[in-house]
N, CA, C and O atoms as a MOPAC input file, in Angstrom:
PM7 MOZYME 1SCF
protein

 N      0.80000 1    -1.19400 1     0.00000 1
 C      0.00000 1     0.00000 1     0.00000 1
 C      0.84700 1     1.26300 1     0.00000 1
 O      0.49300 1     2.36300 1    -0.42500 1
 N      2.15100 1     0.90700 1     0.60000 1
 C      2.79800 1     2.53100 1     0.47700 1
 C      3.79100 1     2.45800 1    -0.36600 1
 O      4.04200 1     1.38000 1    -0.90300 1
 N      4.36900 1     3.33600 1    -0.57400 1
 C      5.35100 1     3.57600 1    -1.75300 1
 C      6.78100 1     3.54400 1    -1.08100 1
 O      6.86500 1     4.40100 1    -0.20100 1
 N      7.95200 1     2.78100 1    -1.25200 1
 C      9.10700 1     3.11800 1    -1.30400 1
 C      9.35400 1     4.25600 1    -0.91100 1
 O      9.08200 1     5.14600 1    -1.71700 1
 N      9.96900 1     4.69300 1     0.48400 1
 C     10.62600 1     5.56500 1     0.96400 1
 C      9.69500 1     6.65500 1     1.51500 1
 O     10.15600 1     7.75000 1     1.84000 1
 N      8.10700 1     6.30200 1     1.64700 1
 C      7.04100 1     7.19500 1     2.42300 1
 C      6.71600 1     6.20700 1     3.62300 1
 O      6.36400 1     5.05100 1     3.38800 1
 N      6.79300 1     6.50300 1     4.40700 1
 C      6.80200 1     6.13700 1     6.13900 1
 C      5.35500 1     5.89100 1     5.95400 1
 O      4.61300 1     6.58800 1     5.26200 1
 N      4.99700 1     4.78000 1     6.66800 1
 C      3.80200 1     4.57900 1     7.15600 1
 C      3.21200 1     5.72900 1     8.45700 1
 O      3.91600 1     6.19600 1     9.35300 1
 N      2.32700 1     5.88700 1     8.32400 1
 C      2.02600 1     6.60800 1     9.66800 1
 C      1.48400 1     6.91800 1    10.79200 1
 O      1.28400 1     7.88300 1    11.53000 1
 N      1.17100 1     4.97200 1    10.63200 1
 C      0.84500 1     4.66100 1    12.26400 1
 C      2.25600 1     4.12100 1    12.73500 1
 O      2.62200 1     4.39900 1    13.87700 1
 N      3.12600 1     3.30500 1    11.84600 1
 C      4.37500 1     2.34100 1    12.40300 1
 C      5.51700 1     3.25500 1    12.24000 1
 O      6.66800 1     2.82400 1    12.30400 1
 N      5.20500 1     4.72500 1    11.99600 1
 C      6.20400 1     5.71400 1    12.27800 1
 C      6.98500 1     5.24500 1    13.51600 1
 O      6.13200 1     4.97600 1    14.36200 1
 N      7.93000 1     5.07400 1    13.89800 1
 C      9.05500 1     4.86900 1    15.48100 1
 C      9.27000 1     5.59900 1    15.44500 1
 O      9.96400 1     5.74500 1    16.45200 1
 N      9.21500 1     7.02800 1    14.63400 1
 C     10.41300 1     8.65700 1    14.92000 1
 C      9.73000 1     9.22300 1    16.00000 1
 O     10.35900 1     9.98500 1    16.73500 1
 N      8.19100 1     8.91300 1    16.29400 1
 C      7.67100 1     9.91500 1    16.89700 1
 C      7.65500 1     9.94000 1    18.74000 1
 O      8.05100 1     8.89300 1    19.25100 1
 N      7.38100 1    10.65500 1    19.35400 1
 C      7.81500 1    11.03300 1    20.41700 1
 C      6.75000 1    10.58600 1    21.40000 1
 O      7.42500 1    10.11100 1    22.31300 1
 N      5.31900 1    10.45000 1    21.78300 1
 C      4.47100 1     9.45500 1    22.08900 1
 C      3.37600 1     9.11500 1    21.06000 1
 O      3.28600 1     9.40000 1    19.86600 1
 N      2.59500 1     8.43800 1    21.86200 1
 C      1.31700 1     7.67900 1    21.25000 1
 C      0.35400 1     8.88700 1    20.66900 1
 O      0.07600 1     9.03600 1    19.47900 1
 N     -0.10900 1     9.74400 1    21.79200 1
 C     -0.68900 1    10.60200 1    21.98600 1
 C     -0.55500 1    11.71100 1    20.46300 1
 O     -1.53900 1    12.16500 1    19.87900 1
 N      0.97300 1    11.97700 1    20.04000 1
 C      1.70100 1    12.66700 1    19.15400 1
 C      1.23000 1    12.16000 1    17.95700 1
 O      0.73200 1    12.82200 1    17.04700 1
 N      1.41800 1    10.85400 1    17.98800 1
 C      1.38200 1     9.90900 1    16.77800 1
 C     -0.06000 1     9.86700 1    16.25200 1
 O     -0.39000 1     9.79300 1    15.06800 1
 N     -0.83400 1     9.92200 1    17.27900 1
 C     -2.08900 1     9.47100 1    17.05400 1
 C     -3.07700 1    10.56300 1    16.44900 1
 O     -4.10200 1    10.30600 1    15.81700 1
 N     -2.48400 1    12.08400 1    16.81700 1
 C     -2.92300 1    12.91300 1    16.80500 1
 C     -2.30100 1    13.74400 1    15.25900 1
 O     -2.70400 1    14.83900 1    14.86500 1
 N     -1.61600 1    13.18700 1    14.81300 1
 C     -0.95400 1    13.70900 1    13.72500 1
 C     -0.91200 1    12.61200 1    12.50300 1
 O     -0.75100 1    12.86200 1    11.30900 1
 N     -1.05800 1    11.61200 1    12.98700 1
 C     -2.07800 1    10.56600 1    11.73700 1
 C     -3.03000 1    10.81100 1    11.25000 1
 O     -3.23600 1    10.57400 1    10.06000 1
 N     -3.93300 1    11.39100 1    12.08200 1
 C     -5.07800 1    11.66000 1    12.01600 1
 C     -5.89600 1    12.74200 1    10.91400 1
 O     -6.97300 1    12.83700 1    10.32600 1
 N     -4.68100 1    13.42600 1    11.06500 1
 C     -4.71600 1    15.43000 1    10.64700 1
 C     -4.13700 1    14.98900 1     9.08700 1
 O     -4.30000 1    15.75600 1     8.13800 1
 N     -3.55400 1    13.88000 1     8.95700 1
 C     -2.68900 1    13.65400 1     7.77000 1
 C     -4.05000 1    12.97100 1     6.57300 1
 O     -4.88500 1    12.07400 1     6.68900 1
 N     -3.73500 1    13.83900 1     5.58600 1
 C     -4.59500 1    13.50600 1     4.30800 1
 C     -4.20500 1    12.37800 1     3.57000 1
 O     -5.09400 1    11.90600 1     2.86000 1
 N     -2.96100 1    11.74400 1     3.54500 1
 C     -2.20400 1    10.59600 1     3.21300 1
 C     -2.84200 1     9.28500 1     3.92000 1
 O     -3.14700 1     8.20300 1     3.41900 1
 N     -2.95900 1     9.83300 1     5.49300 1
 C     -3.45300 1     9.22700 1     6.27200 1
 C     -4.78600 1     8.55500 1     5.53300 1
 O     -4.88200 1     7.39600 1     5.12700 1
 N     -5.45100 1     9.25600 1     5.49400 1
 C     -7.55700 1     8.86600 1     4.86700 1
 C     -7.25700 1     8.30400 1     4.02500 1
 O     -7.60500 1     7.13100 1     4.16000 1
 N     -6.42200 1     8.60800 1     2.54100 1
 C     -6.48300 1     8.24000 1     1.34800 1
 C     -5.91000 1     6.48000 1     1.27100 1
 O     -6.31100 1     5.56800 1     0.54800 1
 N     -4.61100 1     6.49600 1     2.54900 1
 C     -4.04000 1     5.01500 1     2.28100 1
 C     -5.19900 1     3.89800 1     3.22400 1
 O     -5.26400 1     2.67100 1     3.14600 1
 N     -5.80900 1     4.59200 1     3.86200 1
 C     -6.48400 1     3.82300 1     5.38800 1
 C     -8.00200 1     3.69700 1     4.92100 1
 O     -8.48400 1     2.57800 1     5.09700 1
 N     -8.88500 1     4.71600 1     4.32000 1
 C     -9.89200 1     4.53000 1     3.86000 1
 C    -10.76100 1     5.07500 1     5.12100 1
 O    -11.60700 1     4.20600 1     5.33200 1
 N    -10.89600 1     5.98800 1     5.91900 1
 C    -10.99200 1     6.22800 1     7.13100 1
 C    -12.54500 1     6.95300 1     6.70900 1
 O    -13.46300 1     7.20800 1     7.48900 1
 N    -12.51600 1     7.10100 1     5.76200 1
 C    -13.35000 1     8.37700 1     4.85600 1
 C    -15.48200 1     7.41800 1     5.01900 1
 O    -16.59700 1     7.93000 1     5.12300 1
 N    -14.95000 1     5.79500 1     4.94500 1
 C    -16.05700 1     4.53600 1     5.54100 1
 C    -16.25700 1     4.63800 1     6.69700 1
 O    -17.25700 1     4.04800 1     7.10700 1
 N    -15.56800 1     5.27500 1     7.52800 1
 C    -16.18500 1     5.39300 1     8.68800 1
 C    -17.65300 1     6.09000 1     9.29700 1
 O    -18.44400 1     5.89600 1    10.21900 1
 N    -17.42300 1     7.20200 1     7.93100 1
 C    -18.73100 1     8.26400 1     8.21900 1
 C    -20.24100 1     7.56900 1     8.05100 1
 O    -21.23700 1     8.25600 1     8.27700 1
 N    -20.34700 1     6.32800 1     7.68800 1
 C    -21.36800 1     6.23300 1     7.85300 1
 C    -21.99800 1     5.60500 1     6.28900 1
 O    -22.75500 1     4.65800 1     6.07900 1
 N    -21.24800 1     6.68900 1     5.21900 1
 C    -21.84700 1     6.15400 1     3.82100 1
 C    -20.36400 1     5.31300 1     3.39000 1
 O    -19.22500 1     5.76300 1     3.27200 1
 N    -20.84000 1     4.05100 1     3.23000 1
 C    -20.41700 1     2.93900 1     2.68500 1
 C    -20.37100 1     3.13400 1     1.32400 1
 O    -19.35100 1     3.22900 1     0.64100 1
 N    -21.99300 1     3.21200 1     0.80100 1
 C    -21.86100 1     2.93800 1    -0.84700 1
 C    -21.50900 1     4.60000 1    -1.42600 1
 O    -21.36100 1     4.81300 1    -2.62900 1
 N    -21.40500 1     5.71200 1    -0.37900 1
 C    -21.49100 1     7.05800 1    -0.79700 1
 C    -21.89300 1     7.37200 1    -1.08600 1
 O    -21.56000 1     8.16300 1    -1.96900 1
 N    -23.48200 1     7.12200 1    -0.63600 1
 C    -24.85000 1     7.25700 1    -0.93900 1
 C    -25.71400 1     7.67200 1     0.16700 1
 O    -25.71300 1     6.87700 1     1.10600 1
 N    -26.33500 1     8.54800 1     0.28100 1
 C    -27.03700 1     8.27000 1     1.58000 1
 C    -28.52400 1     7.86600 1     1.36300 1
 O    -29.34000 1     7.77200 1     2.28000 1
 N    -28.73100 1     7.68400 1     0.32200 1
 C    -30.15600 1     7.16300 1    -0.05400 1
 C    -29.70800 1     5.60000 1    -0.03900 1
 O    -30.33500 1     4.95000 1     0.79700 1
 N    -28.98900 1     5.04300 1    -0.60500 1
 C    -28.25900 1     3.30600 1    -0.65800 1
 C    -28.21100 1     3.14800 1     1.18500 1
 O    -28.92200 1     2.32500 1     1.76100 1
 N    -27.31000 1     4.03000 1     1.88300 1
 C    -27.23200 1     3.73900 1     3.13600 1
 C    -28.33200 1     3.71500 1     3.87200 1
 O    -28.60600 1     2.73200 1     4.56000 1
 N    -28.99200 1     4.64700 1     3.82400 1
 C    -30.31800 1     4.54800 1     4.41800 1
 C    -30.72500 1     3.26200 1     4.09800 1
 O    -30.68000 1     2.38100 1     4.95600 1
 N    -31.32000 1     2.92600 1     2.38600 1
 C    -31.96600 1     1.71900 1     2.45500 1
 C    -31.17000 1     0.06400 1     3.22500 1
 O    -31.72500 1    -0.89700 1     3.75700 1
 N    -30.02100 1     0.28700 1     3.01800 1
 C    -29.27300 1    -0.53800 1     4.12800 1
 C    -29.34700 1    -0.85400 1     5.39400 1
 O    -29.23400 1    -1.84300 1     6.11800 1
 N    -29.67100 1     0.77800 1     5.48600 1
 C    -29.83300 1     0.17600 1     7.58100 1
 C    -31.32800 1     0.13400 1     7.60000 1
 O    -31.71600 1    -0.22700 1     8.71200 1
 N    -32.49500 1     0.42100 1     6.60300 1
 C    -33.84400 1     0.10500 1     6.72300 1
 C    -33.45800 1    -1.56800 1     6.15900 1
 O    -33.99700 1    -2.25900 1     7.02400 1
 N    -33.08200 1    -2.11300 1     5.58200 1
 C    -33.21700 1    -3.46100 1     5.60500 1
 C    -32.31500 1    -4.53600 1     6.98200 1
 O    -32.35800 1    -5.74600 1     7.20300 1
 N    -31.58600 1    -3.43700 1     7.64600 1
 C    -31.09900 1    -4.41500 1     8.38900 1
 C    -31.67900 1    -4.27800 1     9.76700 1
 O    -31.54900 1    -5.16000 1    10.61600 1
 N    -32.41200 1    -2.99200 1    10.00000 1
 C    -33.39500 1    -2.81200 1    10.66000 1
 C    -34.65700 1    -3.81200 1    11.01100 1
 O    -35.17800 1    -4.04600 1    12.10100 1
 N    -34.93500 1    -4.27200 1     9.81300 1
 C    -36.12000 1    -5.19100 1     9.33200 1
 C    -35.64000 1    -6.67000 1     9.75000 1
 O    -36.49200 1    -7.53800 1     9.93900 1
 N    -34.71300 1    -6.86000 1     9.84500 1
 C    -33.72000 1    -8.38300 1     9.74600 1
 C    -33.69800 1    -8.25700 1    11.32600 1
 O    -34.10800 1    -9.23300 1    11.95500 1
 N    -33.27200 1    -7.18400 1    12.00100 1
 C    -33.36900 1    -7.32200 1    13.39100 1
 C    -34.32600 1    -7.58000 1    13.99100 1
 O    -34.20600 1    -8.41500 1    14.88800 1
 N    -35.15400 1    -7.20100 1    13.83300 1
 C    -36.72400 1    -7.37000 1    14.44000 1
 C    -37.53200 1    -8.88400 1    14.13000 1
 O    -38.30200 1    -9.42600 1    14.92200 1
 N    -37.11200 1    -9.45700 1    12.64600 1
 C    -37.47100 1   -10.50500 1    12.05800 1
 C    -36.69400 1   -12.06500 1    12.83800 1
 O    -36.95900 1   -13.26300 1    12.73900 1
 N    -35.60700 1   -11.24200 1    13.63900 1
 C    -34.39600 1   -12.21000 1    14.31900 1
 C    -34.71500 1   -13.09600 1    15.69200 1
 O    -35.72200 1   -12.84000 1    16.35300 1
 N    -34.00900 1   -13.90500 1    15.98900 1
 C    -34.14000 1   -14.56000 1    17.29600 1
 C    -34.07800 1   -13.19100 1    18.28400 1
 O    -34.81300 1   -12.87300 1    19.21900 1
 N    -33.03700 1   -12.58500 1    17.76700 1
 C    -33.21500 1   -11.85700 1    19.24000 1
 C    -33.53800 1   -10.34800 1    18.87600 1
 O    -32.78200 1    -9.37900 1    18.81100 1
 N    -35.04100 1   -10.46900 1    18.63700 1
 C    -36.03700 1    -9.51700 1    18.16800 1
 C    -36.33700 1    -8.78200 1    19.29000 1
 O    -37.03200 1    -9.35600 1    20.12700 1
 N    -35.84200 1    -7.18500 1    19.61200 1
 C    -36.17900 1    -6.69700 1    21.23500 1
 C    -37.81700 1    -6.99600 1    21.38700 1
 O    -38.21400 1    -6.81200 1    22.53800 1
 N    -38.59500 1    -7.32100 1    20.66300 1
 C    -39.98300 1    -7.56300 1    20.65300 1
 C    -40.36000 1    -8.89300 1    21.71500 1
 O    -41.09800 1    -8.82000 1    22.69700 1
 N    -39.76500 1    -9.89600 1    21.31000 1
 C    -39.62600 1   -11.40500 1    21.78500 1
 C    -38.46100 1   -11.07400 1    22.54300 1
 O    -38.51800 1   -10.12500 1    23.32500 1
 N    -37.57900 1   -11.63000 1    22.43300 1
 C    -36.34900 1   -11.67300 1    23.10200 1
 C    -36.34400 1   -10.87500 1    24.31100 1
 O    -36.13900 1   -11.40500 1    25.40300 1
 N    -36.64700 1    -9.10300 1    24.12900 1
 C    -36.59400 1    -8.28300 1    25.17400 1
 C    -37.90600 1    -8.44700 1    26.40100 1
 O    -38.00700 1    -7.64300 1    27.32700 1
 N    -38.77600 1    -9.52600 1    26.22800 1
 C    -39.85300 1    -9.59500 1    27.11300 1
 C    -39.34200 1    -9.89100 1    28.44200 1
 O    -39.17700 1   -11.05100 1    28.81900 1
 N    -39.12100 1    -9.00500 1    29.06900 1
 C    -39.01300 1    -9.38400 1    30.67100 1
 C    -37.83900 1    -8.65700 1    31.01600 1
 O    -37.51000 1    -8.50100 1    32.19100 1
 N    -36.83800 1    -7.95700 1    29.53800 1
 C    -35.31700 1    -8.60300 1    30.22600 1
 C    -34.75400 1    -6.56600 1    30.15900 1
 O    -33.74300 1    -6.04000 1    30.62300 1
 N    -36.00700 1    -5.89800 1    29.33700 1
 C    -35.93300 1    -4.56400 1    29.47000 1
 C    -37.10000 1    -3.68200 1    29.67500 1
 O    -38.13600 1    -4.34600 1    29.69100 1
 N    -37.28900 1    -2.43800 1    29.83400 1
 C    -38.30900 1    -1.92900 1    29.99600 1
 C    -39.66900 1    -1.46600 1    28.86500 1
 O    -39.39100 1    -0.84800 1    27.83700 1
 N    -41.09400 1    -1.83500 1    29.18500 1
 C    -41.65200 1    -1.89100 1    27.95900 1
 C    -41.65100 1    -0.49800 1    27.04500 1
 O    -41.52700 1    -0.41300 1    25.82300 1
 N    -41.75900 1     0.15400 1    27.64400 1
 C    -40.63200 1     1.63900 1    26.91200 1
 C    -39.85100 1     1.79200 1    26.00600 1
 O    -40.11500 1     2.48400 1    25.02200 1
 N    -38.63800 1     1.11100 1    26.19300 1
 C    -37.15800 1     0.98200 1    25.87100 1
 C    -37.93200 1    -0.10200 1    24.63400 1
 O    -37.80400 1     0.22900 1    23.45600 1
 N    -38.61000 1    -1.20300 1    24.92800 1
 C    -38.72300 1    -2.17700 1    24.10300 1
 C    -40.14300 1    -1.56500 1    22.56400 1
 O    -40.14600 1    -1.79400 1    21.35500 1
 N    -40.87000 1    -0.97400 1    23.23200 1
 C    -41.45500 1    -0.20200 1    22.01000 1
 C    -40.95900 1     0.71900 1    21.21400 1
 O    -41.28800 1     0.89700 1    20.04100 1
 N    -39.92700 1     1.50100 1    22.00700 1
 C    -39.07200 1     2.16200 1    21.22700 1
 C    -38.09300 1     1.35800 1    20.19200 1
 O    -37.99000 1     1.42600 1    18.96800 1
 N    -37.56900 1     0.74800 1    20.95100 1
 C    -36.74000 1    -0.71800 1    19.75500 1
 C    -37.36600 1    -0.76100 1    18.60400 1
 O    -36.77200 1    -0.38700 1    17.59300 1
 N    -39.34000 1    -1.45900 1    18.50900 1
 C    -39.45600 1    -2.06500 1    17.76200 1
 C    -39.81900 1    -1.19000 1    16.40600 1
 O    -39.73700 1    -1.41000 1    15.19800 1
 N    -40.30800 1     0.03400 1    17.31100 1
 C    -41.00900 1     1.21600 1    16.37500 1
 C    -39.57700 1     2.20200 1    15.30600 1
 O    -39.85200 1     3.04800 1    14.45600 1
 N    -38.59800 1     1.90600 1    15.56400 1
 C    -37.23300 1     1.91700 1    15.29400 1
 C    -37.26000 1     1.09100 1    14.17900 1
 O    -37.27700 1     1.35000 1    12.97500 1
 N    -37.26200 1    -0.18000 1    14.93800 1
 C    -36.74600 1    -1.47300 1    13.60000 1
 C    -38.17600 1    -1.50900 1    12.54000 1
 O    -37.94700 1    -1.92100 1    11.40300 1
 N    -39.16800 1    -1.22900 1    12.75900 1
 C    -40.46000 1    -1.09500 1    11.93000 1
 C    -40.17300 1    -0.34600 1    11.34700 1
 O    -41.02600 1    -0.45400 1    10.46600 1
 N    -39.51900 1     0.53700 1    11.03500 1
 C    -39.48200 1     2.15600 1    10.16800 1
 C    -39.98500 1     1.89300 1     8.53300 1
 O    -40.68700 1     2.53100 1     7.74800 1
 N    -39.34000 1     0.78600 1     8.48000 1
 C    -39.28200 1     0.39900 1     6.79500 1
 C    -41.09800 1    -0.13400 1     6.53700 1
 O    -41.74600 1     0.61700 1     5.80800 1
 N    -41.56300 1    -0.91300 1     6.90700 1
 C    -42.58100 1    -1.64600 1     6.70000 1
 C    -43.36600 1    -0.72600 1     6.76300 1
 O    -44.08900 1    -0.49000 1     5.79500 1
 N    -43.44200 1     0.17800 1     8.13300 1
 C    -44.55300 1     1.13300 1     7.99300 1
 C    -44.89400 1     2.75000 1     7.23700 1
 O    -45.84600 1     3.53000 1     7.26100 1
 N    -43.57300 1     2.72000 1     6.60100 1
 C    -43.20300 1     3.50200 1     5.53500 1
 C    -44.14500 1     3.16900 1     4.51800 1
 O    -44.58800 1     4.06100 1     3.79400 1
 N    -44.53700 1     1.85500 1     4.37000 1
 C    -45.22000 1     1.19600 1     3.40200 1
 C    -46.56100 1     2.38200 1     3.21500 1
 O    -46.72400 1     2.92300 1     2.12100 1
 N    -47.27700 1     2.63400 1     4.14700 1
 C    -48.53800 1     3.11700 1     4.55300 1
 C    -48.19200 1     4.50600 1     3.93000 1
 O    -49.07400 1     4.93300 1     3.18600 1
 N    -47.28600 1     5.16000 1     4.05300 1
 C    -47.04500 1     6.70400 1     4.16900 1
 C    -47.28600 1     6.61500 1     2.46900 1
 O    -48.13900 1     7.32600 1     1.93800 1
 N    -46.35900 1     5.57300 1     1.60200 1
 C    -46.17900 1     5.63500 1    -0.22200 1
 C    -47.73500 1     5.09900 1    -0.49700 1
 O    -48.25500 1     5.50100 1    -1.53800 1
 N    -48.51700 1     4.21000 1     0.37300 1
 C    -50.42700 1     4.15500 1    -0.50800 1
 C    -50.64400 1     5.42500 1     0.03100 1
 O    -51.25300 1     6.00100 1    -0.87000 1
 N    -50.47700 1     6.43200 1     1.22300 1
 C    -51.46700 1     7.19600 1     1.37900 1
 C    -50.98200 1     8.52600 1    -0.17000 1
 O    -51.88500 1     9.08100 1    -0.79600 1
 N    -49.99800 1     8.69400 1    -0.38300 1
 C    -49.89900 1     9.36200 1    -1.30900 1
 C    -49.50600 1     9.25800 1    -2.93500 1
 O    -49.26700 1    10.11400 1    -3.78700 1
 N    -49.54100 1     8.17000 1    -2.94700 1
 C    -49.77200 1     7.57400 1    -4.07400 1
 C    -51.08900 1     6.70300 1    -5.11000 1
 O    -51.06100 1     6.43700 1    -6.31100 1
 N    -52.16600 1     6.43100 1    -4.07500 1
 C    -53.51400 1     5.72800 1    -4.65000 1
 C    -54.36300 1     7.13900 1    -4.78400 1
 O    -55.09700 1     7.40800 1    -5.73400 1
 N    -54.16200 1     7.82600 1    -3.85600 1
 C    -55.13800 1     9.09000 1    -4.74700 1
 C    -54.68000 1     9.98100 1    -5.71500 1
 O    -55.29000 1    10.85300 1    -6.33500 1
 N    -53.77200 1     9.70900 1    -5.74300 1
 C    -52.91700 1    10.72700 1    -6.87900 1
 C    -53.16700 1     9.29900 1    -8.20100 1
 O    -53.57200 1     9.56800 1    -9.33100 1
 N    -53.03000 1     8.70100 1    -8.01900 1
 C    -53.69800 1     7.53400 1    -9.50000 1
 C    -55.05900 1     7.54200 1    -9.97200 1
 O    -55.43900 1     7.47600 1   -11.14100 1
 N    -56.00400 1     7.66200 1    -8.53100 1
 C    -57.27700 1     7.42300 1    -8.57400 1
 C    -57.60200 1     8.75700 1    -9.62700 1
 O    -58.19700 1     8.69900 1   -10.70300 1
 N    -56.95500 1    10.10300 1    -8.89000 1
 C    -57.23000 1    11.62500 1    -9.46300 1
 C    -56.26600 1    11.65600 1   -11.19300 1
 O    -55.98000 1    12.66800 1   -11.83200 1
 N    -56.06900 1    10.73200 1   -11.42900 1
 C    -55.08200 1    10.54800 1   -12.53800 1
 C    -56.16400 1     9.68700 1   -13.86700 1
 O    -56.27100 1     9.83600 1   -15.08500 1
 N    -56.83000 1     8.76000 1   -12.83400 1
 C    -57.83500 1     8.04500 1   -13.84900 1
 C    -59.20300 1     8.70300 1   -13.89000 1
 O    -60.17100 1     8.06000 1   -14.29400 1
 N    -59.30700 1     9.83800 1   -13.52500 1
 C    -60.53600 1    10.06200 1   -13.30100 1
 C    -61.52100 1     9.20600 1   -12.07400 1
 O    -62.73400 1     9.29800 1   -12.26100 1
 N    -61.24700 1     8.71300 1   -11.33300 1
 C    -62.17500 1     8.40400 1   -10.30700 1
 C    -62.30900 1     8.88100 1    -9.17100 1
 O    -61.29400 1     8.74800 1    -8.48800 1
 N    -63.13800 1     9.38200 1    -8.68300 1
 C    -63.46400 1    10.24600 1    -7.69200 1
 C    -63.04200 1     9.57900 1    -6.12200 1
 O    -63.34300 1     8.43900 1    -5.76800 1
 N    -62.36500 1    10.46400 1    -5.38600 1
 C    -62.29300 1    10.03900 1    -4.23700 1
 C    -63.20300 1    10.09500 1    -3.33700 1
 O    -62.94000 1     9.44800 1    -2.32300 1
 N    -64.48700 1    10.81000 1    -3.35300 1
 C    -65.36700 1    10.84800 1    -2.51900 1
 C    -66.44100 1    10.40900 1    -3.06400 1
 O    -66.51700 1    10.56900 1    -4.28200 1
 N    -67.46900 1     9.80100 1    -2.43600 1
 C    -68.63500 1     8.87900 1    -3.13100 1
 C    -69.72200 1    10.22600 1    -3.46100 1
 O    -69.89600 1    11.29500 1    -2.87600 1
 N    -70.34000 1     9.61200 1    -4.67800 1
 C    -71.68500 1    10.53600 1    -5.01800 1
 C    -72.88600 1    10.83800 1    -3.58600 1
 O    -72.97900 1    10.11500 1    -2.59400 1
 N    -73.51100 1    11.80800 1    -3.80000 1
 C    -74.45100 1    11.69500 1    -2.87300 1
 C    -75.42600 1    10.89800 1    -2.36800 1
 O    -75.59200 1    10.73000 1    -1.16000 1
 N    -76.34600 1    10.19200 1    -3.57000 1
 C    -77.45200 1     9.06900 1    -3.20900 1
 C    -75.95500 1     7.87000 1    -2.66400 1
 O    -76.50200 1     6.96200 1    -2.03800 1
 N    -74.85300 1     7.68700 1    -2.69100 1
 C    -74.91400 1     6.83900 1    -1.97600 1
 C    -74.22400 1     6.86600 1    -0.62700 1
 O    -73.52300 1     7.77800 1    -0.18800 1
 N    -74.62300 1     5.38800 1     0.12800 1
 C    -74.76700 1     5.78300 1     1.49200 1
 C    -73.77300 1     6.10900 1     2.08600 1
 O    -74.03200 1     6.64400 1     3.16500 1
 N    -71.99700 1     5.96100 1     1.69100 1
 C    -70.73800 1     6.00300 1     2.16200 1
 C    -70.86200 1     7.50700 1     2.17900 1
 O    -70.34300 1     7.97900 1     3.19000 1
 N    -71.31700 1     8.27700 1     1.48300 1
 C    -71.83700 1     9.94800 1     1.39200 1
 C    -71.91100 1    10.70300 1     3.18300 1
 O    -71.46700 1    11.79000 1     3.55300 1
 N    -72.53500 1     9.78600 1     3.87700 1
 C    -72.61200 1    10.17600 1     5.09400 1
 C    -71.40500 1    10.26900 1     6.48800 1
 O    -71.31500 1    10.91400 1     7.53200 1
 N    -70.70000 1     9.34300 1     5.85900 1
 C    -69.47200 1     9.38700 1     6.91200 1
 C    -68.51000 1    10.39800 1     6.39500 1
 O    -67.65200 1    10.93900 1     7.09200 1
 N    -68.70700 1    10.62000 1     5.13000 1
 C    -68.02600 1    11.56400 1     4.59400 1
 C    -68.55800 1    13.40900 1     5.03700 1
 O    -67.87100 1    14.36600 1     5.39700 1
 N    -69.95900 1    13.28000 1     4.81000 1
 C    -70.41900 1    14.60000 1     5.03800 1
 C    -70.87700 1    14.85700 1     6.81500 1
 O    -71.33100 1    15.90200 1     7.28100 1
 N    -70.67900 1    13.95100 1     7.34600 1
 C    -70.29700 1    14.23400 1     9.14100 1
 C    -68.81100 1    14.44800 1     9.37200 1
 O    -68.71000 1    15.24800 1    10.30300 1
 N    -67.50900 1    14.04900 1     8.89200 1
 C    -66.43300 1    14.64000 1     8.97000 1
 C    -66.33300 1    15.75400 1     8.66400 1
 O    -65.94500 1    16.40600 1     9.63300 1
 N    -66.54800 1    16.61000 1     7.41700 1
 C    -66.46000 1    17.70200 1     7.22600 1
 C    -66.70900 1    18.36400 1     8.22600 1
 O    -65.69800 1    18.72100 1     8.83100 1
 N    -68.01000 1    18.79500 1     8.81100 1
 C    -67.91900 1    20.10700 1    10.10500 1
 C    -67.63800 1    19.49600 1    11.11300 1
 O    -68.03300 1    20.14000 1    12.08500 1
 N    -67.16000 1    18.58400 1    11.39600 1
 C    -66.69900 1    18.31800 1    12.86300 1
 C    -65.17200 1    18.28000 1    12.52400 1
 O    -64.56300 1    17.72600 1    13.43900 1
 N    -64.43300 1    18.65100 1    11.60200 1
 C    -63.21300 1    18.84000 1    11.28800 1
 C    -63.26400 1    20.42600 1    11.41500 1
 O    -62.25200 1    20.73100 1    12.04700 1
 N    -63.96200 1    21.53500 1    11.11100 1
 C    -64.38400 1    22.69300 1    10.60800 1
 C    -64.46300 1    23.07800 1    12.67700 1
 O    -63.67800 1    23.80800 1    13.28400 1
 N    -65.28300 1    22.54100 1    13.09300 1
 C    -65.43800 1    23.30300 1    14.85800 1
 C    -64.18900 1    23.00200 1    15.48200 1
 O    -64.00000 1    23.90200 1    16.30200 1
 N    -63.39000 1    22.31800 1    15.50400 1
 C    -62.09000 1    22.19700 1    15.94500 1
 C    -60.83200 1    23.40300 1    15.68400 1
 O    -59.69500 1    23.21200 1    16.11400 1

């Protein structure tokens, strides 16, 4: 990985402590480029739409797992801590809900079909009691 006559610069011996060494590896741009340090941040594919979908699928794999905080965590943490877990590792699935709610009426309003029922029929009524009780609020 390094070139003839460029010092590595963690197995530097010139330097004077750990502390020195560690702190001036660090600062070094040679440093990132030979070490790859740059994967640490988080984006792998250097994507943050790829990464995201990554940790939403491994999210999904956790919860799907033996040691699902759902199952697994029954007894052994607080039900708090453990709904928070699962509503965490759910993110992806219930994402599902968020792409029909804005996507089937935008098709429906695309084909011409009405999202709200005609008047003679009877679904008309749950519809026209929401309206002003949405309106006095």
């Amino acid at each position: 990985m390094h070139e003839v006559g460029n010092p590595d610069p963690i197995n530097n011996k010139d330097k004077n402590s750990i502390t020195d060494l560690s702190t001036k590896s660090l600062f070094n741009p040679a440093y990132m480029e030979i070490y790859g340090f740059y994967l640490q941040m988080g984006l792998s594919y250097g994507c943050p739409i790829e990464d995201h979908k990554r940790w939403s699928e491994g999210d999904l794999q956790v919860i799907l797992s033996r040691y699902s905080p759902a199952w697994y965590g029954l007894g052994k943490i607080s039900p708090g801590l453990q709904m928070g877990y699962c509503t965490y590792c759910l993110w992806a699935p219930n994402s599902m809900a968020t792409v029909f709610y804005y996507m089937i009426p935008s098709l429906y309003l695309l084909r011409g079909i009405s999202l709200f029922p005609q008047v003679p029929n009877p679904w008309f009524l749950p519809f026209a009691y929401e309206l002003p009780s949405t309106l006095k609020a």
